[in-house]
N, C-alpha and C positions, 0 to 999 in steps of 0.2 A: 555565564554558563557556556557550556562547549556543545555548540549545536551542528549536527551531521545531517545535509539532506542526497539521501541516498536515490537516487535517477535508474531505476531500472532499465535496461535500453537492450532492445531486438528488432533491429533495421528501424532505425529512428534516424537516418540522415536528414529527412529534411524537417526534420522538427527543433533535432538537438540544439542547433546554434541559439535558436529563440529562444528555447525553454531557459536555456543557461544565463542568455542575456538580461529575461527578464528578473530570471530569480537573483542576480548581482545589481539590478537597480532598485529593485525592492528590498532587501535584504542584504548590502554587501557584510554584514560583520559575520555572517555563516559559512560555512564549509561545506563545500559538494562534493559528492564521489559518483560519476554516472558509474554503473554496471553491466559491461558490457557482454551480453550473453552470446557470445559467437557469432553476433550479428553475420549476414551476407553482402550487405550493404558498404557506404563507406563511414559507417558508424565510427569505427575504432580508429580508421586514419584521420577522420574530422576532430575526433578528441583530443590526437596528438599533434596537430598543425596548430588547433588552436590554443594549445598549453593545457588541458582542461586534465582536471582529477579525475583518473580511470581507473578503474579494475578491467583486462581482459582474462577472461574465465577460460580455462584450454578445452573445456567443455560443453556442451549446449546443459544447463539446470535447472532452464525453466522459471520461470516466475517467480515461484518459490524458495528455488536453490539460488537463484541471483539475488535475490533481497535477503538471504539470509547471512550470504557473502558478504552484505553490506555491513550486517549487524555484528559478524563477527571483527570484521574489519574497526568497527564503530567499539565494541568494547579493549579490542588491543589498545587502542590508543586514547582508553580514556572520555568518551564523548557522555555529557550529562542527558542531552536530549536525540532522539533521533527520528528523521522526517521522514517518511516514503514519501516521494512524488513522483507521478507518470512522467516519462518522456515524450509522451504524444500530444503536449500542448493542455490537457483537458486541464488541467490543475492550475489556481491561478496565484503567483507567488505573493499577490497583496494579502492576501488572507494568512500567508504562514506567522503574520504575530499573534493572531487571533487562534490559528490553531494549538499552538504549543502555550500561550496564557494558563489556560488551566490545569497541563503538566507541569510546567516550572511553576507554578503557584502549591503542587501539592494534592488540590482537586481530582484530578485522574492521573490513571499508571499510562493510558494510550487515550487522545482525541482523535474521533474521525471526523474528516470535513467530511459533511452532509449536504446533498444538494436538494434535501425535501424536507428540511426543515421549514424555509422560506418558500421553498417552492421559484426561486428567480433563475432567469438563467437556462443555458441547455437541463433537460431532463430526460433525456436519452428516448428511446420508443415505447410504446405502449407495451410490447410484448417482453420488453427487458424490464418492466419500469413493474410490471404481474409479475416477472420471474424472479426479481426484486424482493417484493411483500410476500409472493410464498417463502423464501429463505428466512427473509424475517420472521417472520412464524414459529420456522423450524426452530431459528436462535431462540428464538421467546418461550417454546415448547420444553427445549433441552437447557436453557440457563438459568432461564425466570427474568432474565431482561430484553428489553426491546430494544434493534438497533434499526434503524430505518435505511441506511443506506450499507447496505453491507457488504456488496463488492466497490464502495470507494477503496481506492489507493492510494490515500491521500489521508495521512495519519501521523500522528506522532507518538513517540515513547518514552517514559524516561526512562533511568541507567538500571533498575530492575527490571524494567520488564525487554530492555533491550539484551538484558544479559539472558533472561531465559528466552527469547525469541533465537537467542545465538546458538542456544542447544538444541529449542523444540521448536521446529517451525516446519508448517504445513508447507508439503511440497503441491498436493493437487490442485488444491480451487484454495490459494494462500488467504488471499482474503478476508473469506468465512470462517474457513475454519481458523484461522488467528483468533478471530474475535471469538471462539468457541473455548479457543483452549486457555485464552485471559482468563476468561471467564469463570471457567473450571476452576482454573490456578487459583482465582479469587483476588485477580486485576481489578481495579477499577477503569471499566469504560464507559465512554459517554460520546456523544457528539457535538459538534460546533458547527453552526450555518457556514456555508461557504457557498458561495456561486461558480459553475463548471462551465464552460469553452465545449464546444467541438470539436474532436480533433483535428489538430490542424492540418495532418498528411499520412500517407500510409494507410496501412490497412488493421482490425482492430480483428484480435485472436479470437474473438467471440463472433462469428458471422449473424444474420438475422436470420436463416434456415437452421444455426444449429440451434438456437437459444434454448427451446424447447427441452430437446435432449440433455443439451448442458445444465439446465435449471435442477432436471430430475437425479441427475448424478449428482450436482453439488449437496442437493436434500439427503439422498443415500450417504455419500459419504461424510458428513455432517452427523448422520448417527452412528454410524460407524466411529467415527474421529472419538464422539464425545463417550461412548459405551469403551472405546480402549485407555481413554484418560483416564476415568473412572477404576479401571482395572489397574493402572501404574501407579494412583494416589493410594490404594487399597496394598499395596504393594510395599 
């Protein structure tokens, strides 16, 4: 199978070298594409000194519009599975055969690595960790499934669901509302234990003052997302 691991990347110089490293000694029979969102850094020059598979985007797209760059990218050419993994180190490539196992088996349409399954490992703050389970909620409220970890970035897809990811993909809080609109769709998803790192440098788009605020808009838009799916499947 043709497997694509798509590396979201917004000022990740001093992560990228590792992240990349490790996922070619774990994994060399896989395909990477980092995604370079306009970085300010020397993201984009580090890609191309070290030879490395890039996209540079001529625009800033945000999280959202960068992985979805990926996805289109990943159906042009074919790809049977495809992986999100952070650029900030937190994702650890031992785990991506354990991830994509029960896509390429048929089992689910998206695996998300879960860091509360097992509970080992970083598990981020208390106050992300609540802003965390209220989302989950939300998901459970508006789909009838439970996902426990559901701003992981750290997921797989096979080639249905990457092909609709390439048309419909959540630009704001991509994440959740992905798993929302799978859902919708009538994706199968599920989760896979995985253990998560720390980031290893830089600074992380979610500060711990905003969390709060952030938590309440993801909720809001979340019903928002899922009340206009509704309205496009009726359609």
């Amino acid at each position: 199978m043709k497997i694509l691991v798509m590396i979201p990347c917004y000022n990740e110089e001093e992560n990228l070298e590792r992240v990349v490293e490790r996922l070619r000694a774990a994994c060399p029979e896989v395909d990477f594409l980092i995604i370079d969102d306009c970085s300010t850094d020397r993201s984009r020059q580090l890609c191309a000194e070290k030879g490395y598979s890039y996209l540079s985007l001529p625009v800033n797209l945000g999280i959202g519009g960068g992985v979805q760059s990926g996805y289109l990218f990943a159906v042009e050419r074919g790809y049977d599975i495809t992986v999100q993994m952070d650029g900030d180190g937190q994702h650890d490539p031992a785990y991506l055969k354990a991830l994509i196992q029960p896509v390429a088996e048929g089992k689910l349409d998206m695996a998300i690595g879960s860091r509360f399954i097992t509970k080992d490992g970083f598990q981020s703050s208390a106050l992300r960790r609540l802003g965390i389970n209220i989302i989950s909620l939300f998901i459970l409220l508006l789909t009838g499934r439970r996902i426990k970890d559901t701003t992981s970035g750290f997921r797989a897809c096979n080639r249905a669901l990457t092909e609709f990811f390439a048309r419909h993909y959540a630009q704001d809080y991509p994440e959740p509302e992905a798993i929302v609109s799978a859902l919708a769709a009538g994706y199968r998803v599920g989760e896979v234990p995985v253990v998560m790192e720390e980031r290893m440098g830089g600074t992380s788009s979610i500060r711990s003052f905003k969390s709060v605020y952030y938590m309440v808009k993801v909720c809001l838009s979340l019903i928002v997302y899922r009340l206009s799916f509704s309205r496009r499947k009726r359609r």
